[in-house]
C-alpha positions as CSV (number, residue, x, y, z in Angstrom):
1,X,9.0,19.4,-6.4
2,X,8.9,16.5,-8.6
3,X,7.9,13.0,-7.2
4,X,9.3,10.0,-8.9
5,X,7.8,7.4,-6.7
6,X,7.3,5.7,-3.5
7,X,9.6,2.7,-1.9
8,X,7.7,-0.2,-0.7
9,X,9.5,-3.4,0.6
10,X,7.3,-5.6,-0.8
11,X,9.0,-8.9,1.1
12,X,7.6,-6.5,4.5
13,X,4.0,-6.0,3.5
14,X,1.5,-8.4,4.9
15,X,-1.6,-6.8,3.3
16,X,-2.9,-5.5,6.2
17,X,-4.5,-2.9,4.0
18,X,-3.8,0.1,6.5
19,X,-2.4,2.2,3.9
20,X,-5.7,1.7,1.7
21,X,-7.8,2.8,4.3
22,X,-5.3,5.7,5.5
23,X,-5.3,7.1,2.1
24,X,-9.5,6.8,1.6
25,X,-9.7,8.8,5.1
26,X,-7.3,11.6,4.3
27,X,-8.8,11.9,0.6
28,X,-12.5,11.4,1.7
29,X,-13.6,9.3,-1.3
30,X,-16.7,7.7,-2.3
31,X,-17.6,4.5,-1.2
32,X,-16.5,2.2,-3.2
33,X,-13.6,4.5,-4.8
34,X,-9.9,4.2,-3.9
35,X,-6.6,6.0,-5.2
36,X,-5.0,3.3,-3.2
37,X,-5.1,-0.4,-3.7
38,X,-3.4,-3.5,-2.0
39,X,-3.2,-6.2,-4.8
40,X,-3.1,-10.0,-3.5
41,X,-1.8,-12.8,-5.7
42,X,-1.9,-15.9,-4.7
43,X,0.4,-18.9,-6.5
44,X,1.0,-22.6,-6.4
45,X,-1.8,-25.3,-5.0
46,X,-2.8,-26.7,-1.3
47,X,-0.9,-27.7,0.8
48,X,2.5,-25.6,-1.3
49,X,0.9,-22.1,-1.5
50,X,2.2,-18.5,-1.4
51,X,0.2,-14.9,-1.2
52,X,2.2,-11.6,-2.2
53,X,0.4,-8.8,-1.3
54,X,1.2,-5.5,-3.9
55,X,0.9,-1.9,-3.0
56,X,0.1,0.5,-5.9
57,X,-0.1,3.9,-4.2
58,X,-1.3,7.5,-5.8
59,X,1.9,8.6,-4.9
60,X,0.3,12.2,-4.8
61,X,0.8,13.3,-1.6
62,X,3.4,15.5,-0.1
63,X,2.8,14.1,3.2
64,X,1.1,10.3,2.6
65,X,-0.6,9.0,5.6
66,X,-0.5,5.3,4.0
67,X,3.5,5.8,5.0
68,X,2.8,6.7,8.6
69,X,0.3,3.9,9.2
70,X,2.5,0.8,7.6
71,X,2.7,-1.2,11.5
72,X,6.1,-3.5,9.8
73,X,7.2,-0.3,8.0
74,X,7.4,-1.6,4.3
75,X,6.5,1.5,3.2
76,X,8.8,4.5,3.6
77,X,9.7,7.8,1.7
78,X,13.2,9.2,1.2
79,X,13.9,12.9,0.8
């Protein structure tokens, strides 16, 4: 079955980093290797500032744990 992709509601995520650590543990990588990474960018200057927090999953999994471990549910997968 082909996989085009993962839906994450990026105004949701809070960069908990849950899914990062989901994904190491089901994969059992290396320290110091993930296939899953939460970006953080950070814009404007003190006091008006703003953090984003961006998901780039594997998106190799038929079942991905980093889905069932979201706590606010920004990430989900349709069938």
């Amino acid at each position: 079955m082909v996989r085009y992709g993962y839906v994450v509601d990026l105004s949701r995520c809070t960069g908990c980093r849950s899914c990062q650590m989901a994904c190491k543990v089901e994969n059992s990588t290396i320290e110091g290797v993930f296939w899953m990474y939460v970006f953080k960018l950070e814009e404007g200057e003190y006091p008006h500032s703003k953090q984003s927090f961006y998901p780039r999953p594997c998106m190799h999994c038929e079942n991905p744990p980093c889905v069932k471990v979201c706590p606010v549910g920004a990430r989900y997968r349709r069938e």
